[in-house]
One Martini backbone bead per residue (centre of mass of N, CA, C, O) as a GRO file, in nm:
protein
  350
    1UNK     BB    1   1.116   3.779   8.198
    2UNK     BB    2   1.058   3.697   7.898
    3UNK     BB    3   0.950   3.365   7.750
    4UNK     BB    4   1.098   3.097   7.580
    5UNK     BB    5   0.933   2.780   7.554
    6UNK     BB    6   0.849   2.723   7.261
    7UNK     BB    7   0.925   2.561   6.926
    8UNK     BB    8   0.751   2.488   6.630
    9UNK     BB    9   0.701   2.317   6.263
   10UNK     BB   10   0.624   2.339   5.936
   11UNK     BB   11   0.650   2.089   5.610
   12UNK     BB   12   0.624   2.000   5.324
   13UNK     BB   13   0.543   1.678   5.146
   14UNK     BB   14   0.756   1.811   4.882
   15UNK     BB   15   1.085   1.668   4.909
   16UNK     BB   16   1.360   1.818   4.731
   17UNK     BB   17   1.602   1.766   4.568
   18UNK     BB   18   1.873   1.966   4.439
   19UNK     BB   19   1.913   1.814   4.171
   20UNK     BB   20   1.605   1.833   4.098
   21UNK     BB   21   1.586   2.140   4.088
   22UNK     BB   22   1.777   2.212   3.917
   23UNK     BB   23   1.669   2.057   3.646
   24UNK     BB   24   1.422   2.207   3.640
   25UNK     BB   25   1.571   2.488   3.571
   26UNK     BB   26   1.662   2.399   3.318
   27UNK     BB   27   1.380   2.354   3.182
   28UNK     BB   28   1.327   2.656   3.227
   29UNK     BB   29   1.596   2.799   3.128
   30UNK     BB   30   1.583   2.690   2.837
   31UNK     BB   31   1.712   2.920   2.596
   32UNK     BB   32   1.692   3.200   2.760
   33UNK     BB   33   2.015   3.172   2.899
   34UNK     BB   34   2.293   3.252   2.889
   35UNK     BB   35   2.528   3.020   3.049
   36UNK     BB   36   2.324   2.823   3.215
   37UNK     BB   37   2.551   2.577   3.300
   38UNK     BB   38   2.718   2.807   3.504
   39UNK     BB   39   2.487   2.906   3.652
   40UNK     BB   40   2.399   2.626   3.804
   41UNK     BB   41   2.648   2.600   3.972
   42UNK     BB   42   2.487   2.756   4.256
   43UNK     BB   43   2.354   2.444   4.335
   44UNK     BB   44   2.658   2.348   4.427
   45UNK     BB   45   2.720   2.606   4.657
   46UNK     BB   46   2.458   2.606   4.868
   47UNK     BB   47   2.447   2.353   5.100
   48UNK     BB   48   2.173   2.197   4.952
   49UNK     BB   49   2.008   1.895   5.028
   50UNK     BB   50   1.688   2.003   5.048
   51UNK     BB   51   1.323   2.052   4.982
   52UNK     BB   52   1.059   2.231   5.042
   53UNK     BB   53   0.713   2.202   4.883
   54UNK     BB   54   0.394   2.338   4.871
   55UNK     BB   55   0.442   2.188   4.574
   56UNK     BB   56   0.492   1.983   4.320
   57UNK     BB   57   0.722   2.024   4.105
   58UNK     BB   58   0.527   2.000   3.855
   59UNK     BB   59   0.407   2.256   3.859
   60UNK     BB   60   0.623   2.499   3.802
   61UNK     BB   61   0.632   2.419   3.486
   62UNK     BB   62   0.357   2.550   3.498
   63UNK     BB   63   0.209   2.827   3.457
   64UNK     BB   64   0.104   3.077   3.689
   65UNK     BB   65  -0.065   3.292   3.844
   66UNK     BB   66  -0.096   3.492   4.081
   67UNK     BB   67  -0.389   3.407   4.162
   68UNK     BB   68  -0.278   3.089   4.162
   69UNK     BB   69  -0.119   3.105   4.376
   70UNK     BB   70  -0.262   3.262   4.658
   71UNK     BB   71  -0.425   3.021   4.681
   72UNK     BB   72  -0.222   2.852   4.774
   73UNK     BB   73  -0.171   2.985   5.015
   74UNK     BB   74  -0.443   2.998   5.158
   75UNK     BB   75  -0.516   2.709   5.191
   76UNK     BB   76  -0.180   2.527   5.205
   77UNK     BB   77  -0.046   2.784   5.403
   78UNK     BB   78  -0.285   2.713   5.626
   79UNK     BB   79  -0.220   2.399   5.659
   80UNK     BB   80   0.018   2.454   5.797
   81UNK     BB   81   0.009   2.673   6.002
   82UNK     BB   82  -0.174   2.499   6.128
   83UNK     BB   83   0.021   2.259   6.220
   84UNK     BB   84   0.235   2.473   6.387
   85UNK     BB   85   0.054   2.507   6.592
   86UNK     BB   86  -0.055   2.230   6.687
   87UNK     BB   87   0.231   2.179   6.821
   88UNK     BB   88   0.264   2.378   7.008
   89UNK     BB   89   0.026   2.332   7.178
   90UNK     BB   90   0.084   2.076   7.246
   91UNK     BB   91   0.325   2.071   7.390
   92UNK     BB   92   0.232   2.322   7.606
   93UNK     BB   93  -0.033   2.192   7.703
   94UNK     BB   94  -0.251   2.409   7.485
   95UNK     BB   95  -0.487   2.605   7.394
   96UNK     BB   96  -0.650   2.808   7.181
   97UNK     BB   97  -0.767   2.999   7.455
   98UNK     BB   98  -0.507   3.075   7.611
   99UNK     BB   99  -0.437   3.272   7.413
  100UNK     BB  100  -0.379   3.613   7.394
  101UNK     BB  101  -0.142   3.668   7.167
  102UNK     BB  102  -0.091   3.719   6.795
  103UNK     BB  103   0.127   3.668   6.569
  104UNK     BB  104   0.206   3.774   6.200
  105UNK     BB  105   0.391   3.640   5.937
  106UNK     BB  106   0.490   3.799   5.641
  107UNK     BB  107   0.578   3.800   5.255
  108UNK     BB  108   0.461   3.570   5.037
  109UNK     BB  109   0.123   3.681   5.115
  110UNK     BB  110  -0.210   3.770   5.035
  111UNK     BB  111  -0.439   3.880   5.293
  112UNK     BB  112  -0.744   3.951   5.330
  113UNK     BB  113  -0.780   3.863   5.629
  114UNK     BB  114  -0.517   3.788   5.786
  115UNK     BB  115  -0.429   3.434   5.901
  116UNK     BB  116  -0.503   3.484   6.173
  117UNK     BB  117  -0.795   3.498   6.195
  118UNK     BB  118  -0.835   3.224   6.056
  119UNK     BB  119  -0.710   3.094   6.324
  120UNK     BB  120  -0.920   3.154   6.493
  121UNK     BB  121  -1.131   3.033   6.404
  122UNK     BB  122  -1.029   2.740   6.302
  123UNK     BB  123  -0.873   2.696   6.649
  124UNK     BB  124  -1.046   2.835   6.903
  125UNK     BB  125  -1.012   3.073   6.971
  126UNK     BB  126  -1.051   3.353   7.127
  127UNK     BB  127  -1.203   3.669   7.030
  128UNK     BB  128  -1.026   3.829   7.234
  129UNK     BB  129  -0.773   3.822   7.071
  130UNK     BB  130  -0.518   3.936   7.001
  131UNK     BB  131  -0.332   4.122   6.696
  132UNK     BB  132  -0.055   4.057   6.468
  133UNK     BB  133   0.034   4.182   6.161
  134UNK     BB  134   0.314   4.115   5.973
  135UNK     BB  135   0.453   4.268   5.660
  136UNK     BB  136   0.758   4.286   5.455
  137UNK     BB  137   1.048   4.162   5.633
  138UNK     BB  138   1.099   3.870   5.582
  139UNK     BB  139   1.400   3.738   5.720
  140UNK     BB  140   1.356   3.952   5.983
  141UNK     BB  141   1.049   3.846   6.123
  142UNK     BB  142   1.113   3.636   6.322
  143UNK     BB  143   1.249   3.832   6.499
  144UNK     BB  144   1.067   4.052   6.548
  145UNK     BB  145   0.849   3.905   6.648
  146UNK     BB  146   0.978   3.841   6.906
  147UNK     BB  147   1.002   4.163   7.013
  148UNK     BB  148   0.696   4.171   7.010
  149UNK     BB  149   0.651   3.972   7.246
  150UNK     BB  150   0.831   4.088   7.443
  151UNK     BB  151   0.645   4.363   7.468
  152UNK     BB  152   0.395   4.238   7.546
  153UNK     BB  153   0.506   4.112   7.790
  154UNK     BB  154   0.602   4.351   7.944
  155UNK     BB  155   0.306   4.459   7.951
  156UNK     BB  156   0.214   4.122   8.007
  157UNK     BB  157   0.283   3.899   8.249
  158UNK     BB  158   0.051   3.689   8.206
  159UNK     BB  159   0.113   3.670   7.897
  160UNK     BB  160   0.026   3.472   7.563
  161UNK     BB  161   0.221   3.409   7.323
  162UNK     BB  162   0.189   3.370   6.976
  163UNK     BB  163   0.402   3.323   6.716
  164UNK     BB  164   0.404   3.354   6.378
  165UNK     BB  165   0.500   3.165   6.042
  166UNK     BB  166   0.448   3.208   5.675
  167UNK     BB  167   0.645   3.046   5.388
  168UNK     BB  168   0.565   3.070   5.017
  169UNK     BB  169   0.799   3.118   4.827
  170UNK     BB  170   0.820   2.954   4.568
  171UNK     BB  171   0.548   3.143   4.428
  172UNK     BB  172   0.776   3.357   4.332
  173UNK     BB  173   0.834   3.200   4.088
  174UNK     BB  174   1.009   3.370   3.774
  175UNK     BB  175   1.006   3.280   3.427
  176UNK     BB  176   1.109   3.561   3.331
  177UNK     BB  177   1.324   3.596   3.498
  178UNK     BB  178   1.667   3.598   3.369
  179UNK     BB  179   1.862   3.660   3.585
  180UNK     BB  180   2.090   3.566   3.870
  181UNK     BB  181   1.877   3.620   4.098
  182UNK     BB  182   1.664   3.414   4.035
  183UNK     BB  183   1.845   3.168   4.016
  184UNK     BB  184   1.904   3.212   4.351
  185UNK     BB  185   1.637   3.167   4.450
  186UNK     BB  186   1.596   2.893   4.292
  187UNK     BB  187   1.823   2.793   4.531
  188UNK     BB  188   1.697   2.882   4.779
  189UNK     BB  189   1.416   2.837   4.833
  190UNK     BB  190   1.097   2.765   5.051
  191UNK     BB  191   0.854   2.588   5.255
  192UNK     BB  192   0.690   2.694   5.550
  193UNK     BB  193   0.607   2.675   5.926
  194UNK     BB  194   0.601   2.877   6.305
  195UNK     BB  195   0.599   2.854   6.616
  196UNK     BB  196   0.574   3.054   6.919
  197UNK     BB  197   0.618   3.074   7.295
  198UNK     BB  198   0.552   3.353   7.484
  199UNK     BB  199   0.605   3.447   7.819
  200UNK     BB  200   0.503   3.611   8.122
  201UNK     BB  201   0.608   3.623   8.432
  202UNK     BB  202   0.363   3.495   8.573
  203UNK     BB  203   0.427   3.228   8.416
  204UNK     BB  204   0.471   2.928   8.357
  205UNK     BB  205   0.773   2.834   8.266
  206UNK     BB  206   1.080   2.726   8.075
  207UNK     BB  207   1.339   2.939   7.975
  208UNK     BB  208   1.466   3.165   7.758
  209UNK     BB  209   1.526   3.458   7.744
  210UNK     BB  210   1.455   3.855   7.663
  211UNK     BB  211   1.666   4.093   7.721
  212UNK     BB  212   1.673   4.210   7.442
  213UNK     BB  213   1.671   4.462   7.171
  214UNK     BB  214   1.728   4.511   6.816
  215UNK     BB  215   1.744   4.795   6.543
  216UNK     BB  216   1.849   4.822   6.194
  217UNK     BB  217   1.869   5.060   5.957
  218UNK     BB  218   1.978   5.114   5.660
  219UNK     BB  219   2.059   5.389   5.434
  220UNK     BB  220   1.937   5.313   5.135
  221UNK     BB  221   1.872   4.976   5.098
  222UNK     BB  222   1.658   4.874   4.877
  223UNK     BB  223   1.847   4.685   4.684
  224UNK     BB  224   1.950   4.446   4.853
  225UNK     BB  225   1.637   4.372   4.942
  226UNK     BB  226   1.326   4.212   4.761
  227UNK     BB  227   1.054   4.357   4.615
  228UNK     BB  228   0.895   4.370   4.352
  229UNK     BB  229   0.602   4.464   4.143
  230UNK     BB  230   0.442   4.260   3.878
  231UNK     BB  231   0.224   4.104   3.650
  232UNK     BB  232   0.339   3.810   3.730
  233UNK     BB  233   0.450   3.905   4.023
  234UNK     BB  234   0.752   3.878   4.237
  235UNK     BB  235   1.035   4.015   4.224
  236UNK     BB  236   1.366   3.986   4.282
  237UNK     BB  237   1.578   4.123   4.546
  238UNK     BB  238   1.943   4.061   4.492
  239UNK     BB  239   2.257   4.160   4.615
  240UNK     BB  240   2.603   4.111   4.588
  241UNK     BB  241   2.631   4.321   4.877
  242UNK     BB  242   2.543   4.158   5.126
  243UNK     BB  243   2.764   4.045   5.220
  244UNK     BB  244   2.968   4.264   5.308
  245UNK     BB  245   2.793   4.426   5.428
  246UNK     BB  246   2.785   4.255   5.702
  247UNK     BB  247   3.098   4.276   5.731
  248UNK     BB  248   3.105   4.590   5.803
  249UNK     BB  249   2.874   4.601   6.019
  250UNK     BB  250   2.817   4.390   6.253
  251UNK     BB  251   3.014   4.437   6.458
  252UNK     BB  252   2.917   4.730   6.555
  253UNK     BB  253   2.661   4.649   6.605
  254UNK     BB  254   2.662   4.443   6.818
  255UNK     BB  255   2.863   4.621   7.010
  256UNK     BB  256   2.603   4.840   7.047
  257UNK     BB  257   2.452   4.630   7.199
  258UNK     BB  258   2.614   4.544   7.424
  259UNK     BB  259   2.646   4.806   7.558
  260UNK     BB  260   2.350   4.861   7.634
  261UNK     BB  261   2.390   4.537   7.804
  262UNK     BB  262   2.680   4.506   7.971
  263UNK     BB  263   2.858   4.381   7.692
  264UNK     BB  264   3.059   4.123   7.537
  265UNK     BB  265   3.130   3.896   7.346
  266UNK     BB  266   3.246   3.683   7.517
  267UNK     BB  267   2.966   3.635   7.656
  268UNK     BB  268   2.873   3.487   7.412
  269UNK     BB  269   2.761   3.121   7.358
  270UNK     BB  270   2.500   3.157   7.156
  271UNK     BB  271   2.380   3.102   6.818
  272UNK     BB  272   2.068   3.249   6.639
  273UNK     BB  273   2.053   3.227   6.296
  274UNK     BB  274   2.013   3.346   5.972
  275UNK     BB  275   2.042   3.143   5.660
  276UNK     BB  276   2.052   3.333   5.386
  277UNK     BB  277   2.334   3.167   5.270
  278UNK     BB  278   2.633   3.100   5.246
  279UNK     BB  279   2.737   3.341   5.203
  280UNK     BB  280   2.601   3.484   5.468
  281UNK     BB  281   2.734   3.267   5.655
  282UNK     BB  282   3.032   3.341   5.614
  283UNK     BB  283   2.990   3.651   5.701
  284UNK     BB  284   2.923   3.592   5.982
  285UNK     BB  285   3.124   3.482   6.066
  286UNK     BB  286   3.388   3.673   5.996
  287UNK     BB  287   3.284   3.877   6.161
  288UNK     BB  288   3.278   3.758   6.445
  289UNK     BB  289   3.450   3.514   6.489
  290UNK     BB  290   3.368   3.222   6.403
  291UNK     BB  291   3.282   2.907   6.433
  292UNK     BB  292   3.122   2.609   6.265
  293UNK     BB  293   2.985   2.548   6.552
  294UNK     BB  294   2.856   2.817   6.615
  295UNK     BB  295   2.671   2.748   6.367
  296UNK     BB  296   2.518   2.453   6.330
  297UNK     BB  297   2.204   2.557   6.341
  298UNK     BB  298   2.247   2.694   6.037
  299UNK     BB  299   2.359   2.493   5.861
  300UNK     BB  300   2.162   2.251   5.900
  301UNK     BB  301   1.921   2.432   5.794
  302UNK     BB  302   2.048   2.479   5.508
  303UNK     BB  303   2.083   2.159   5.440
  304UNK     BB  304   1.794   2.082   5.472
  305UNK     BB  305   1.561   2.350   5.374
  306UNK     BB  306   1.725   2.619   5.321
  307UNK     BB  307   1.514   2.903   5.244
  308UNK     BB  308   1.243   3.063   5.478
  309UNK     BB  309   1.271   3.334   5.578
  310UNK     BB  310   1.132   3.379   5.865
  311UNK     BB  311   1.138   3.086   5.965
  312UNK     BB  312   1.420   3.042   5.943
  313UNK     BB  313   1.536   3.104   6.265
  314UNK     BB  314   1.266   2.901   6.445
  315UNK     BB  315   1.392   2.636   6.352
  316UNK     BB  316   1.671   2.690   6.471
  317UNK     BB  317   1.574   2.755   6.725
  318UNK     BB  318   1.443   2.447   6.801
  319UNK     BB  319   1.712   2.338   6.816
  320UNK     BB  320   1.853   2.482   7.016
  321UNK     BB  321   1.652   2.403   7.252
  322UNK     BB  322   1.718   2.083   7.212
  323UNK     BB  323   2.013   2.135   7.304
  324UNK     BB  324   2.018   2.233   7.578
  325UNK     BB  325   2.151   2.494   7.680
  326UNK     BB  326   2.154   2.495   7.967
  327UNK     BB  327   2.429   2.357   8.011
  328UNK     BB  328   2.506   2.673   7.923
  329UNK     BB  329   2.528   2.942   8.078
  330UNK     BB  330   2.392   3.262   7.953
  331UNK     BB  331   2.454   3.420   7.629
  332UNK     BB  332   2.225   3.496   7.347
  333UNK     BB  333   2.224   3.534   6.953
  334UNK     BB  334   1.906   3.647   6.754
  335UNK     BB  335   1.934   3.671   6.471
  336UNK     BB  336   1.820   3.893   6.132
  337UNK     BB  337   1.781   3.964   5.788
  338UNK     BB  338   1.659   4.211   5.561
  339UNK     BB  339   1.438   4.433   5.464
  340UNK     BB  340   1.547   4.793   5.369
  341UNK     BB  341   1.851   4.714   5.505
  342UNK     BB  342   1.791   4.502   5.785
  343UNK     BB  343   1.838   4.429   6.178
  344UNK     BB  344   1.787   4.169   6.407
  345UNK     BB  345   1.825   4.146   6.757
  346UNK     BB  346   1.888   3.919   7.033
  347UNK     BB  347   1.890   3.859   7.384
  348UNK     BB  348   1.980   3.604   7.570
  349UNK     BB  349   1.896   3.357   7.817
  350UNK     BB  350   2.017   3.049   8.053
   0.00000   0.00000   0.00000
């Protein structure tokens, strides 16, 4: 069975307090929204204490154009991800020409070719991995990506798969949008980059297995999350009907997947979810019917990160294999939700 050895991250080194990026949000859009003070209570309600940005705050408060933002995105946003895959390779004691097959995800930046490329030449991959860019996924993305690692370990028992994921949401803030949804994005999302390295039966090295995967379209779900593309950049797309949507597909989801796998619920020791802001993880607990405790590694990281869209799931995984999870041996779901509006879970064993 395909395992998971290692995950690393890398965030940037400009980590500002949520009081402090409230303040900016404040001088950003004074005199634009009416009634900007109560809109501005969602930085209050959000349950984090602190995020990194890819840039120091003051860049925000000055105009940016599209292209002056994916240039950052291009040098700044590959210089972090350098980082998160050098963390991986060292723990797992690899060079990156060791790696056979390269995934790479991300929703938040656009480069032809895209960023994988660029790792090969740049960190001495050989040049003849094989690569999977996949692009516009979303939060769901860094699940998905496990997903595709684990379908090519599967196919190459031989086979070190390196997953990798970069978000440099913050770029994507547009001082045009005035809804209240765009207030709550800039209230929730940040910049990192991760690494993970899943490898195939053959391949020496312990870790929690990928016992199966599962993904579901909800039909017609186009306006639940995602971006528009308009003339100044990339608008935020987010229902305020996402936490019911949760709460009323999940569990029969679960279900269906654990049925699938000769499981039911109490089945589940490990939770390993992507917590796309309070209230949504307030939604995942309540489907579930889980303690606040079976979700530690994933409000700790809402509380420390904020939203990284696909890497927060990976990051969330890396405090969880810290956490020793052998000592309780089992089976663990890692989530994931994103843009379709889609579902991705995985089912996993220690």
């Amino acid at each position: 069975m395909p395992r998971i050895l290692i995950a690393r991250h890398a965030v940037p080194p400009h980590v500002v307090s949520q009081q402090v990026i409230k303040e900016a949000a404040r001088v950003i859009f004074a005199g634009k929204i009416p009634n900007l003070e109560r809109h501005l209570a969602v930085f209050d309600r959000s349950r984090i204490e602190r995020r990194a940005l890819i840039r120091p705050l003051e860049w925000y408060l000055q105009p940016h154009s599209p292209a002056e933002r994916n240039a950052v995105f291009l040098t700044e946003g590959l210089a972090l991800l350098r980082q998160a895959v050098g963390k991986c390779l060292a723990a797992a004691e690899l060079s990156a020409a060791q790696i056979d097959h390269l995934i790479y995800v991300n929703t938040t930046g656009h480069a032809t070719p895209s960023l994988d490329a660029r790792l090969i030449n740049e960190l001495d991959f050989s040049p003849q991995t094989s690569r999977l860019p996949i692009w516009g996924l979303g939060c769901a993305a860094g699940a998905a990506g496990l997903s595709r690692a684990r379908d090519y370990c599967l196919a190459h028992p031989r086979a070190r798969v390196l997953l990798t994921a970069l978000e440099c949401c913050s770029l994507t803030l547009m001082p045009e949008d005035l809804s209240k949804k765009n207030l709550i994005g800039v209230s929730l999302f940040a910049d990192g980059a991760a690494a993970v390295l899943v490898v195939g039966d053959e391949v020496a090295g312990s870790g929690p297995e990928l016992v199966d995967s599962y993904s579901r379209l909800f039909p017609d779900s186009y306006q639940i999350m995602g971006w528009e593309f308009r003339d100044a950049g990339m608008e935020l797309v987010l229902s305020p009907r996402l936490p019911a949507l949760l709460k009323a597909e999940l569990p029969q989801l679960l279900e269906d997947f654990l049925q699938r796998c000769g499981l039911r619920r109490q089945d589940l020791r490990h939770y390993v979810t992507h917590p796309g802001g309070a209230r949504v993880l307030d939604a995942v607990q309540q489907a579930l019917g889980l303690s606040a405790e079976q979700l530690r590694f994933s409000s700790e990281f809402l509380r420390d990160y904020g939203n990284l869209s696909s890497v927060s799931v990976l990051v969330v995984l890396e405090k969880w294999l810290a956490s020793n999870p052998a000592e309780q041996p089992g089976f663990g779901l890692l989530a994931g939700f994103g843009p379709g509006f889609s579902a991705e879970l995985l089912l996993l064993q220690v």
